[in-house]
Structures are given as structure tokens and as C-alpha cells.
C-alpha positions as MATLAB code, in Angstrom:
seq = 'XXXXXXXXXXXXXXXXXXXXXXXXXXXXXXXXXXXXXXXXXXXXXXXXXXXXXXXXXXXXXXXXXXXXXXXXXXXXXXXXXXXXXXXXXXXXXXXXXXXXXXXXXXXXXXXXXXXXXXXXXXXXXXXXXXXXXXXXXXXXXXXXXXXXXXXXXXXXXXXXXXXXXXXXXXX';
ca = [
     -10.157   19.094   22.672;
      -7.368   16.979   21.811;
      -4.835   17.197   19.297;
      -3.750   13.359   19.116;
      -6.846   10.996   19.034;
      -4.393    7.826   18.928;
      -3.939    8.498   22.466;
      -7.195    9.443   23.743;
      -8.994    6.347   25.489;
     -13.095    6.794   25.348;
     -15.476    5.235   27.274;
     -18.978    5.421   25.758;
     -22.111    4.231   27.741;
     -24.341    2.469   25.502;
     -23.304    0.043   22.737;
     -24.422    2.770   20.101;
     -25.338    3.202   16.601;
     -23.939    5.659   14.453;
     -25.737    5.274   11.331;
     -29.417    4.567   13.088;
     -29.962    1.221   11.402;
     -28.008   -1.125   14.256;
     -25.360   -2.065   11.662;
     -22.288    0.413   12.566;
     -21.449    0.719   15.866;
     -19.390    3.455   16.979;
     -16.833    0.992   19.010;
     -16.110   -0.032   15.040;
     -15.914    3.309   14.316;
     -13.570    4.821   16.584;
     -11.490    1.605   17.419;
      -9.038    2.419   14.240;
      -9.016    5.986   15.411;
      -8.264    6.405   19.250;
      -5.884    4.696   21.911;
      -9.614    2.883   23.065;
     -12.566    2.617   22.848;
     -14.654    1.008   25.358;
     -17.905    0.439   25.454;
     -20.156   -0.326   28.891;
     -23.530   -1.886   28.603;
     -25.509   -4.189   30.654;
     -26.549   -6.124   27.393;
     -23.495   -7.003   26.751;
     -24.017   -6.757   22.985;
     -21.560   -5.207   19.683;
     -18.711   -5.300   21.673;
     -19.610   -3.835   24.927;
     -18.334   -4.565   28.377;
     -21.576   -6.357   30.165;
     -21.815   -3.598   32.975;
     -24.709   -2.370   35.456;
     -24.502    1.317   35.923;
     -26.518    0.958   38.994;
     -23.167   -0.662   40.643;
     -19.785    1.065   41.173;
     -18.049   -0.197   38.495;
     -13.989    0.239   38.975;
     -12.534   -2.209   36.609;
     -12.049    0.389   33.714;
      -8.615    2.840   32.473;
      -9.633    6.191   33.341;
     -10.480    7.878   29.904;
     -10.081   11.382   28.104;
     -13.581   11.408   26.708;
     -16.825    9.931   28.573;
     -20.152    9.828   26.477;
     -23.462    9.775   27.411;
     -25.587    9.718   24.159;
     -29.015    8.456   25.430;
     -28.245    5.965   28.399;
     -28.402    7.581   32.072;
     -32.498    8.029   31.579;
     -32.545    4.042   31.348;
     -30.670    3.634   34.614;
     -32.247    3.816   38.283;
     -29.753    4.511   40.253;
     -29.146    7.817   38.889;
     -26.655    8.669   41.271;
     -24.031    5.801   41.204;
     -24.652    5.748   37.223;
     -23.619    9.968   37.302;
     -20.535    8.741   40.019;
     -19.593    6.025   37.538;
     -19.039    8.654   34.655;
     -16.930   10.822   36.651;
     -14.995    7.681   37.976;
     -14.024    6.926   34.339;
     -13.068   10.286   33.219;
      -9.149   11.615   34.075;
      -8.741   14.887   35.702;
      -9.322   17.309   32.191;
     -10.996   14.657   30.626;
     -14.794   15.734   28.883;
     -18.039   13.932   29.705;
     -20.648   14.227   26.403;
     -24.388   13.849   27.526;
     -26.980   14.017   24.677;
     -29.813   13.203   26.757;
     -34.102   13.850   26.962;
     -35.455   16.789   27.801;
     -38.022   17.018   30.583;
     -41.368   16.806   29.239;
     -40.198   15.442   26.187;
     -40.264   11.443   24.850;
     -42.473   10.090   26.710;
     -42.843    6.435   27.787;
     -38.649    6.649   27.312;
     -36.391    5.666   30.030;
     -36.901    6.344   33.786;
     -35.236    9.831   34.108;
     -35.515   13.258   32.247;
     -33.216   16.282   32.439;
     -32.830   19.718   31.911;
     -30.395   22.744   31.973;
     -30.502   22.803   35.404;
     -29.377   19.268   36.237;
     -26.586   19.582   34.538;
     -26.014   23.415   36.241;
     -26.590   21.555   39.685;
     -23.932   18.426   38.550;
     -21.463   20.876   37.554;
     -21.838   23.471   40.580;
     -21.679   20.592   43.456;
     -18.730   18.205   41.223;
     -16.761   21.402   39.887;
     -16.972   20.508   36.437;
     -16.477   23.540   34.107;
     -19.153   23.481   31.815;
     -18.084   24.248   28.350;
     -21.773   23.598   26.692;
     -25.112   23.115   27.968;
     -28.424   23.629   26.087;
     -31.221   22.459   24.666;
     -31.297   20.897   21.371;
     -34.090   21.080   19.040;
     -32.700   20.795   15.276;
     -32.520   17.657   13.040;
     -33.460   14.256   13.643;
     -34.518   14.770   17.320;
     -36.527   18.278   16.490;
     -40.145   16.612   15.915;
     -42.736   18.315   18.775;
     -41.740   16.594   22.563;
     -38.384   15.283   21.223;
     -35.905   17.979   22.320;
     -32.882   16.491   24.249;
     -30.586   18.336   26.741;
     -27.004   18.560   25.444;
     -24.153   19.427   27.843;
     -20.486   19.397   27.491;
     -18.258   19.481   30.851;
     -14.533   19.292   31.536;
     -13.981   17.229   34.842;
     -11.292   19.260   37.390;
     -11.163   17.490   40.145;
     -11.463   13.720   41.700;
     -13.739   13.925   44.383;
     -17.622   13.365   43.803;
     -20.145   14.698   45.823;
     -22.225   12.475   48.429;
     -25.748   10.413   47.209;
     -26.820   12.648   49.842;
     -26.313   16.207   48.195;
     -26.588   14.116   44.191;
     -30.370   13.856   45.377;
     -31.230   16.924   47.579;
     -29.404   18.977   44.316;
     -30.206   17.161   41.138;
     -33.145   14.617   41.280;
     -36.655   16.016   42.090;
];
């Protein structure tokens, strides 16, 4: 997606893991490699910026790269948590979401997804979905463990109301 990482800014939400065993974080991973690397989690912990995704958060650069790996299902307010990732992402920028399937991990987080969530997101925001399935290999593939993968490019600023985010997305 982009040809010079040393100026790509990411915002990731989560203070993840990359290795599984909470000893490399991927803020010490990509912090040598891009522009930035910020990290937004209400724990405040491994670097993060202490941050409620249930509140509008507007304090942050906008960013080339967005990620999602396994957060939004922890947050209740669904739709100011889906605002706040298109809020941090500049116009062409890519939002990553790596998140649980419906019917799948249960007792995990407060929300689920599916293909057509992120169908609905895209449709209503105008994001141009460049991948969104269902991912079943590897670590995750054990019975009730798929997650939802989906890969947009954001094209425009405006995001759509709570109004239409609920009546389209969250049933």
C-alpha cells in the first residue's frame, strides 16, 4: 500500500502483542520502522495512549494505516468506537480489522461481526473494500474461533449518523 513506511503514521487500537507471550509489542516493533506509531488503549499499558473508544477522541495526527486486531468487540459504544477509526485515518488511508466472527469465541468481548457488517460500514461510509472474509487457518482455526478479516481504503471524510451506524450495522 505504501512504498515509504518512514512516512506512514499508524494508529493501532489495542496495545498488542506480536509474538503471543506479552513480551513484544508491536509499538516496539514498528516504532524503528514507520513515521509513528501510536497506540490507543484505555489501559494505558506498553506504551499506549490511555484512551476510551466509547468517547470521541480528537487529540490524534490523522494516520495512513488504522488497525483493528481484536479491540472493537471489547468496546460498547460500537458506534463512536467505528467513528473514532475513521476519524484517525487520512483520506486513502487503510483501516485493518481482524476481528470475531459471529457465533464464534464465546464469553469474548461484547460485539461479534460478520461479512456483512463490514459490507454495511463500507456501503453507508464509502469505504472501498479491498478485502473482506472470513478467516479460518492457523492459530485462530480451532472449531468456533473463526474471525472476520476486512481490509478498506477510507475515500471520503464524512461519517454516517449513530442513527443509520445502528439501523445498518448493529442488530
Amino acid at each position: 500500500f505504501f512504498c515509504d513506511s518512514s512516512k506512514v503514521i499508524m494508529i493501532e487500537l489495542g496495545n498488542q502483542f506480536i509474538d503471543g507471550s506479552s513480551k513484544k509489542t508491536s509499538k516496539n516493533y514498528y516504532l524503528d520502522k514507520l513515521e509513528q506509531h501510536i497506540s490507543v488503549d484505555i489501559n494505558g499499558r506498553s506504551g499506549s495512549i490511555k484512551r476510551d473508544l466509547n468517547q470521541e477522541i480528537t487529540d490524534l495526527p490523522k494516520a495512513n494505516i488504522v488497525t483493528n486486531f481484536g479491540t472493537s468487540e471489547h468496546v460498547k459504544n460500537q458506534f463512536m468506537c467505528f467513528r473514532n477509526i475513521h476519524n484517525f485515518c487520512k483520506i486513502g488511508g487503510i483501516f485493518f480489522h481482524f476481528v470475531p466472527l459471529i457465533n464464534n469465541w464465546k464469553g469474548h468481548g461484547f460485539y461479534k461481526y460478520d461479512l456483512q457488517f463490514f459490507d454495511q460500514l463500507s456501503s453507508i461510509n464509502n469505504y472501498e473494500i479491498i478485502e473482506n472474509k472470513i478467516f479460518l487457518e492457523g492459530k485462530y482455526g480451532s472449531p468456533n474461533r473463526a474471525m472476520v478479516l476486512c481490509i478498506m481504503k477510507k475515500t471520503v471524510d464524512n461519517f454516517n449518523s449513530s442513527e443509520e451506524f445502528y439501523e445498518k450495522n448493529i442488530h
